[in-house]
Structures are given as structure tokens and as C-alpha cells.
VOVEX-569759 format. One record per residue: z negated, y, x of N, C-alpha, C in turn. Coordinates in steps of 0.05 Angstrom, whole numbers, padded with zeros to 5 digits, always signed. Last residue first. Layout:
N
ZYXZYXZYX ...
# end
This chain:
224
-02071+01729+01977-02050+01710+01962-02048+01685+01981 -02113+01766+01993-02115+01732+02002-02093+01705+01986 -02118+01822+02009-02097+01803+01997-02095+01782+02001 -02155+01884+01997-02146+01854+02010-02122+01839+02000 -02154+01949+02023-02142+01940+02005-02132+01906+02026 -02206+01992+02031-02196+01978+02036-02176+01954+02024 -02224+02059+02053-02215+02046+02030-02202+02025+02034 -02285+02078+02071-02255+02074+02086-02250+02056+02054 -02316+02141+02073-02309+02120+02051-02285+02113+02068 -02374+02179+02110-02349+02172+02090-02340+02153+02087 -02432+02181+02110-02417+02186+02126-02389+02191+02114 -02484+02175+02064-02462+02172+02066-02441+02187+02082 -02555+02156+02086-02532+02180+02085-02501+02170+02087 -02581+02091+02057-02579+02119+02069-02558+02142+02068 -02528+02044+02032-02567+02050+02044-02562+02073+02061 -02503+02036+01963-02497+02050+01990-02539+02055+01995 -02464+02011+01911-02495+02012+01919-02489+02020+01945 -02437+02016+01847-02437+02034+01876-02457+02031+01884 -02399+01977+01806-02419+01980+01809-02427+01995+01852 -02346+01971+01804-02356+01985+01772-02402+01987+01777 -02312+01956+01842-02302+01972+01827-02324+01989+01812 -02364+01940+01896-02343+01926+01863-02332+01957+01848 -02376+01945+01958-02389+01957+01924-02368+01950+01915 -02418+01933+02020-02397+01936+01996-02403+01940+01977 -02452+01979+02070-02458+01968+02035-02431+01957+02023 -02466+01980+02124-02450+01979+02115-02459+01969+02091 -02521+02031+02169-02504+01996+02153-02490+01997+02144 -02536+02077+02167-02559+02057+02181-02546+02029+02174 -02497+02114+02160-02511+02113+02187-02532+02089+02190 -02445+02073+02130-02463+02095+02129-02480+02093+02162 -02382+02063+02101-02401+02066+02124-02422+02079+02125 -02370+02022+02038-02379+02046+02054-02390+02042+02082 -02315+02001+02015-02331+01989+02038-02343+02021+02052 -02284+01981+01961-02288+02002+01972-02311+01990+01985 -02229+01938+01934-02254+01940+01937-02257+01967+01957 -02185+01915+01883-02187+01932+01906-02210+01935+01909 -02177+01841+01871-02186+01871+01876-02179+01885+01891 -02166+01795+01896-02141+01818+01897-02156+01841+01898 -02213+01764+01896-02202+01780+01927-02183+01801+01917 -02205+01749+01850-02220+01763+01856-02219+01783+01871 -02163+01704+01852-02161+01729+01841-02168+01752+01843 -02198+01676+01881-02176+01684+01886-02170+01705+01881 -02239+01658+01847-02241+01675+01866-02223+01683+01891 -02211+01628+01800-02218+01649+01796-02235+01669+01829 -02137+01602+01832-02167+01604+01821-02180+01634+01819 -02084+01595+01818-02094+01611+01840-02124+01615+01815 -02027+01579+01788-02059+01556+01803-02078+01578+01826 -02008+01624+01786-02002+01596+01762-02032+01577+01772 -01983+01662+01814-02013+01668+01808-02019+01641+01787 -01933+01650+01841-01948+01653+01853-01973+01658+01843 -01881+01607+01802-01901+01632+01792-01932+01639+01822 -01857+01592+01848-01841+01603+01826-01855+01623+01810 -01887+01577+01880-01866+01592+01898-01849+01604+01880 -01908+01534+01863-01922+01561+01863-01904+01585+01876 -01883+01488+01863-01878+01495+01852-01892+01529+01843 -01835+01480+01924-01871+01484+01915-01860+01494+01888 -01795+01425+01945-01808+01451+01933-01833+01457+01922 -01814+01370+01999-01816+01376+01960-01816+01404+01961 -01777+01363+02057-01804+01373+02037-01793+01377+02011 -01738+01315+02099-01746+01342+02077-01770+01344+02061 -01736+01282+02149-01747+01278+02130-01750+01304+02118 -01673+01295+02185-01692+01283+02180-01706+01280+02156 -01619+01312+02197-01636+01337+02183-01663+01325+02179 -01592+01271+02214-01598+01298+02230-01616+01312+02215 -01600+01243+02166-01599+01220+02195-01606+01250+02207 -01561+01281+02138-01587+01263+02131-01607+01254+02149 -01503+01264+02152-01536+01292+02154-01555+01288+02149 -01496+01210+02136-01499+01222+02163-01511+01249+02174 -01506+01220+02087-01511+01192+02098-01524+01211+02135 -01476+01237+02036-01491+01257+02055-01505+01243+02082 -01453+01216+01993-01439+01222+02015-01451+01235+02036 -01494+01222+01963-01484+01194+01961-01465+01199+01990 -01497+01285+01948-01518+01267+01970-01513+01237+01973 -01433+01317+01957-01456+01295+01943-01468+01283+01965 -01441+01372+01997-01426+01346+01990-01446+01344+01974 -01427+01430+02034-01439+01418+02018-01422+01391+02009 -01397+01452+02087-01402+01435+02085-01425+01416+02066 -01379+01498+02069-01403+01507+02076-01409+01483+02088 -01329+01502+02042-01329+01518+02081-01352+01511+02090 -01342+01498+01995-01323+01475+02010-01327+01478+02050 -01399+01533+01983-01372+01531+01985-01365+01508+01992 -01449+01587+01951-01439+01560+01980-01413+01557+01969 -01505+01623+01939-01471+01622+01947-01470+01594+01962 -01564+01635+01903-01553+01630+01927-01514+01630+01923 -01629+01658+01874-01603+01652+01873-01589+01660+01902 -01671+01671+01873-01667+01639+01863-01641+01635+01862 -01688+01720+01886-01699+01699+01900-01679+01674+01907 -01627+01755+01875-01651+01748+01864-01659+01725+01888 -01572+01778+01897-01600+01803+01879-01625+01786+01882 -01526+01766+01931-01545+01755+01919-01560+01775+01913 -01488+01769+01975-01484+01785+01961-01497+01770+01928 -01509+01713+02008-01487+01728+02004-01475+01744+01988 -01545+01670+02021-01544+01685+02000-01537+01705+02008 -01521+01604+02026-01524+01629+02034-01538+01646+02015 -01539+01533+02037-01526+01550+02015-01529+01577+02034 -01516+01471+02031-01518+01484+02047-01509+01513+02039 -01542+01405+01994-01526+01438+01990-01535+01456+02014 -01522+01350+01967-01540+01361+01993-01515+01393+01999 -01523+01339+01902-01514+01348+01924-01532+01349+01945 -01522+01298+01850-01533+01305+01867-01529+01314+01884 -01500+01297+01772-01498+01286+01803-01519+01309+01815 -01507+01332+01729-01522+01308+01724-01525+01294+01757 -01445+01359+01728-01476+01357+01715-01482+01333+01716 -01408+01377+01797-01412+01358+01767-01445+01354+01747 -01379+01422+01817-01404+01409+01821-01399+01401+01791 -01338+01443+01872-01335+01430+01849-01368+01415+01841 -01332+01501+01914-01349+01473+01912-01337+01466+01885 -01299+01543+01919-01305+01541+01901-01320+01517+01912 -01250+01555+01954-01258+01548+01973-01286+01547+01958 -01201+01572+01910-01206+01537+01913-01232+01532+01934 -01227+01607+01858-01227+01608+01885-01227+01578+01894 -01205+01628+01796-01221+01601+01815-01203+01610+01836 -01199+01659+01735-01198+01649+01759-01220+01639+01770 -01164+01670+01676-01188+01657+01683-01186+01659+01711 -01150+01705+01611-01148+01682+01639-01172+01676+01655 -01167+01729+01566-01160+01696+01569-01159+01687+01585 -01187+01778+01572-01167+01783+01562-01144+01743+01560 -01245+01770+01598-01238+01786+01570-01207+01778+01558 -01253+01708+01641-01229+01740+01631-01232+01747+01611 -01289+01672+01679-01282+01677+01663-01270+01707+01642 -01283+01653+01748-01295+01675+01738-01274+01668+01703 -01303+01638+01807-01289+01633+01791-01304+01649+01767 -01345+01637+01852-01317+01663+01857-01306+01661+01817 -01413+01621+01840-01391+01622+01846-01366+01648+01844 -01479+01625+01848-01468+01640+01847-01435+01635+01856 -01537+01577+01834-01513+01577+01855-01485+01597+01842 -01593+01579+01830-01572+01583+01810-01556+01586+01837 -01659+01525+01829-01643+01555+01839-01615+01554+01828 -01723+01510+01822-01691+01510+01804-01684+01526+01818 -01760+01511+01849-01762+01488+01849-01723+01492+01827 -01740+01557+01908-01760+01549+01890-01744+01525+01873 -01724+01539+01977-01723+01547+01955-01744+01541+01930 -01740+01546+02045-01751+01538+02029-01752+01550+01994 -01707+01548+02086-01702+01575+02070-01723+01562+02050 -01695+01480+02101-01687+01502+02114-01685+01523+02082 -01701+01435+02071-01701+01431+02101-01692+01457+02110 -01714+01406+02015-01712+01431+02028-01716+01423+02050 -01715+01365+01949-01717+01371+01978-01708+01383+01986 -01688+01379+01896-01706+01356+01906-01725+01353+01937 -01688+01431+01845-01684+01427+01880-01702+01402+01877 -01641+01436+01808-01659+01430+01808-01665+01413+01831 -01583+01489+01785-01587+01468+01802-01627+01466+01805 -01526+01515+01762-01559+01518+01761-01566+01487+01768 -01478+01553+01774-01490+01536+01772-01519+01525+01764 -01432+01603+01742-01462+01600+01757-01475+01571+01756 -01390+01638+01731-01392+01620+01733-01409+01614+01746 -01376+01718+01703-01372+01691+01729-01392+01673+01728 -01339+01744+01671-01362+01735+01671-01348+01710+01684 -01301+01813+01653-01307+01780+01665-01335+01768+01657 -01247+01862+01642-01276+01852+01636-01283+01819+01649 -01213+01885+01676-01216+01866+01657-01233+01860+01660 -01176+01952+01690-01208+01939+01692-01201+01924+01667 -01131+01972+01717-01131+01960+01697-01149+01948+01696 -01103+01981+01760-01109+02018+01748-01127+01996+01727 -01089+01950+01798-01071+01959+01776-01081+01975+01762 -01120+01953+01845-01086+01952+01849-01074+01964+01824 -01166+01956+01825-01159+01969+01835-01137+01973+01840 -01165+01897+01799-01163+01929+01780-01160+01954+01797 -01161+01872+01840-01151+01879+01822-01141+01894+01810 -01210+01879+01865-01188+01888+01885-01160+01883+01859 -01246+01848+01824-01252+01881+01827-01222+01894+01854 -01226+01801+01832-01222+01819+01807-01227+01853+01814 -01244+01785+01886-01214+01787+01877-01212+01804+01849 -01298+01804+01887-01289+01807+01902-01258+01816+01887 -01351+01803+01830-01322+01781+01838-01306+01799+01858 -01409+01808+01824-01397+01820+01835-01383+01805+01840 -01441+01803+01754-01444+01792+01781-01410+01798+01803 -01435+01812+01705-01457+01828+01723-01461+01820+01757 -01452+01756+01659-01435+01789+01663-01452+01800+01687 -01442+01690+01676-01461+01710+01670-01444+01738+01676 -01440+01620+01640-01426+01635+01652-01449+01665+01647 -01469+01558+01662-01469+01576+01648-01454+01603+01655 -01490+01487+01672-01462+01518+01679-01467+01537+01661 -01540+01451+01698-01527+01469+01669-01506+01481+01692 -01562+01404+01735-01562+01408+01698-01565+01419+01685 -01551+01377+01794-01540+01401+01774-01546+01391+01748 -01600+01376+01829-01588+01353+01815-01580+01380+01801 -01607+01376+01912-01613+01376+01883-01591+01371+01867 -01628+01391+01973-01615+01378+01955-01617+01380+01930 -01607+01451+02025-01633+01426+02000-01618+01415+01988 -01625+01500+02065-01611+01481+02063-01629+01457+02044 -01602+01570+02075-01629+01552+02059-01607+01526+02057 -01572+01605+02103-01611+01614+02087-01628+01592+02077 -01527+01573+02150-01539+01562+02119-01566+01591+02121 -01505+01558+02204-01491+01587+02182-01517+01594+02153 -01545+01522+02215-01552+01551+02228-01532+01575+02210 -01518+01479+02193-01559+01480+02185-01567+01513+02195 -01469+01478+02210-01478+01484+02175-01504+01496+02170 -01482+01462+02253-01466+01491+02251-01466+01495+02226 -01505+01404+02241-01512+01425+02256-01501+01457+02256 -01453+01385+02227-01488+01389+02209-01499+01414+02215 -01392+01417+02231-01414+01404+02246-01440+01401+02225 -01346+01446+02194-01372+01452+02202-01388+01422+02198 -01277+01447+02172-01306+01430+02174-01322+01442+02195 -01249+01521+02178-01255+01487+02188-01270+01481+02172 -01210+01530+02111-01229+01541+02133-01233+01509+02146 -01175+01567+02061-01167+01554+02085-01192+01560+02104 -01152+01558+01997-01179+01565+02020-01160+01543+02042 -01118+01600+01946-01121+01579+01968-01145+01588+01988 -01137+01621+01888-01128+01633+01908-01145+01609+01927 -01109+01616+01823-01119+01608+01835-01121+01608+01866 -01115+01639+01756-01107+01641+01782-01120+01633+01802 -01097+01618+01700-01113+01607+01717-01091+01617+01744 -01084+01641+01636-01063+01635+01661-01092+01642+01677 -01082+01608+01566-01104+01627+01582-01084+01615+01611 -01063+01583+01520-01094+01577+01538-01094+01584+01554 -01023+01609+01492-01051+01596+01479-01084+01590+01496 -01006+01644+01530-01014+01647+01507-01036+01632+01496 -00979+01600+01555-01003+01622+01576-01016+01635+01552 -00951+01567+01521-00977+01557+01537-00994+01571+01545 -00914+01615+01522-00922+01601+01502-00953+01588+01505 -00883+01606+01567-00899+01633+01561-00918+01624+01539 -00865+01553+01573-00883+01564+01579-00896+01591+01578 -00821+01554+01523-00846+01531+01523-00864+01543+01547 -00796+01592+01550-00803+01606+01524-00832+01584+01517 -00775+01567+01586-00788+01593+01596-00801+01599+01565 -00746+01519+01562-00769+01517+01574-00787+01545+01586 -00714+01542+01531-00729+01537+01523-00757+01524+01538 -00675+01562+01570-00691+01580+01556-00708+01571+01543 -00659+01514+01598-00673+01534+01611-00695+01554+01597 -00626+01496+01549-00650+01490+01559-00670+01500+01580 -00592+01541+01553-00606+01532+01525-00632+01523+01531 -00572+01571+01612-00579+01548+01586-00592+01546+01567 -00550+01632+01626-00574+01616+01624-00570+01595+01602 
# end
């Protein structure tokens, strides 16, 4: 072996050291139609990315087939988008939702990325065709390169198919935030006697009933 040989194996071990060895596992899938996007998709919308944040707890496929190969659990935290919905045309999301990626940050320095990964930039706009694919929460979704997400600058021609989109609600995030006071009301639980000569309702805290009490149907409303 050369001198120089060796010094270049020695200049790269060196590098993996300082900053960490990025694995990276190839994607291979078709383009998907609008249309064959709008039916793979739970939810189809646009919005503006403004945060990454990394999170413990979220299930990485390739790492966990890992540690199984090598007896050798490394700790992680995987890579989460967070995105602010402009318009919805399918799964109707709440008004922020978090996009759940493969790539994943390592206890031990490395790192991985799934190339079939989306690339999303802070501050740009996507038209996102998302899943929720081994997802826990409302607000959170999966997509990909496979999924046919893009920037909405590039979105021209789905657009044109998907027509005019709706505003997210923003009650879809806190459901009791604008729900008036006889709204509320209704939640009660209320009790509805039958009796032989009529029916009396009665409030939790006050019992009025006309004639012989037959028995009690218990009724539970919900005018959310």
C-alpha cells in the first residue's frame, strides 16, 4: 500500500469521526398521475414550512431492522416537518400539521436519510400529498418523492385538476374555542322522565316530574 493511499484512508476515517457517516438508502418508485396521488393520498393541501425539529419516539423502519441484525440498539431521533396549512382538497387537516420523515438523527453521530425523503425548505410552499402511515396523532402525516408532492410554484397543472381548495378550520384544532354558551349546554347530561300523564325534562340539579313515575330513560346529547 502507498503512502498516499494511506493517507487518504486515514484522511477519511478521520472525517467519519468528526462529522458523523450518513446512510443513505436509494428510492426507486413511478411518478403518480394527479389523479392516482389524490386517491393513494388521507389528505391532500398546501402549506408553508416554518420549523424542523427533531423528535424521540417515532418508529424508523431501517434502524430498528438494524439493531436487529446487529444485537446493537442506537438510540435516534427522527426528523419532523412542521408545516402551516393554506388549503385542503382532500382529509381536511388542521390549520398546522407535522410531516413525519425516514431520516433520522444517531446517539452515536451518524445519521440517516431515506432518498425517497421529500426535501422541504423553511419558509417555501408545497402542494403536499400526504398519508398517515404509521402516524399516532390527528396532525400528523408521511409523504415522499413517490407521493408526488412538489412546490406549489411547480404545482400549475394539479392545481387545474384539484380545482378550488378550502381554508382549514381553525376549530378543528380546539373544538370547544368558539362554541357558545348554549352549546355547551347541550353537552350536559340530561335525564328525561316518562310518566303516565307526560313527559317532564329535568337539569342535573333541579327534578320536576307530573304524576306517577313509570321509569327514567337516560339520555345522553351531543350537539358538538
Amino acid at each position: 500500500m502507498t503512502q498516499t493511499i494511506k493517507h487518504k484512508i486515514i484522511l477519511t476515517f478521520l472525517v467519519c469521526l468528526l462529522f458523523g457517516v450518513t446512510k443513505t438508502f436509494a428510492c426507486d418508485c413511478p411518478l403518480l398521475t394527479t389523479e392516482q396521488a389524490v386517491e393513494k393520498a388521507k389528505a391532500v393541501f398546501s402549506g408553508e414550512v416554518i420549523a424542523f425539529e427533531y423528535r424521540k419516539g417515532i418508529p424508523n423502519w431501517s434502524m430498528d431492522e438494524q439493531a436487529k441484525e446487529t444485537g446493537k440498539v442506537i438510540k435516534y431521533e427522527t426528523l419532523v416537518v412542521k408545516v402551516r396549512v393554506n388549503q385542503w382538497w382532500k382529509g381536511e387537516p388542521p390549520t398546522e400539521v407535522y410531516l413525519l420523515t425516514s431520516s433520522t438523527r444517531n446517539a452515536d453521530g451518524s445519521s440517516l436519510r431515506n432518498s425517497c425523503d421529500f426535501t422541504f425548505h423553511k419558509g417555501e410552499t408545497y402542494l403536499i400529498f400526504a398519508t398517515k402511515f404509521n402516524t399516532k396523532k390527528d396532525n400528523e402525516y408521511r409523504t415522499s418523492d413517490c407521493l408526488r408532492t412538489r412546490k406549489l410554484s411547480a404545482a400549475d397543472d394539479d392545481l387545474k385538476i384539484l380545482g378550488e381548495g378550502k381554508k382549514p378550520s381553525e376549530n378543528k384544532d380546539e373544538p370547544n374555542k368558539s362554541m357558545d354558551v348554549r352549546a355547551k349546554q347541550r353537552l350536559c347530561y340530561q335525564q328525561v322522565f316518562l310518566t303516565q300523564t307526560g313527559v317532564a325534562a329535568v337539569s342535573p340539579h333541579v327534578i320536576s316530574s307530573v304524576g306517577h313515575l313509570s321509569f327514567v330513560l337516560e339520555v345522553y346529547e351531543n350537539y358538538a
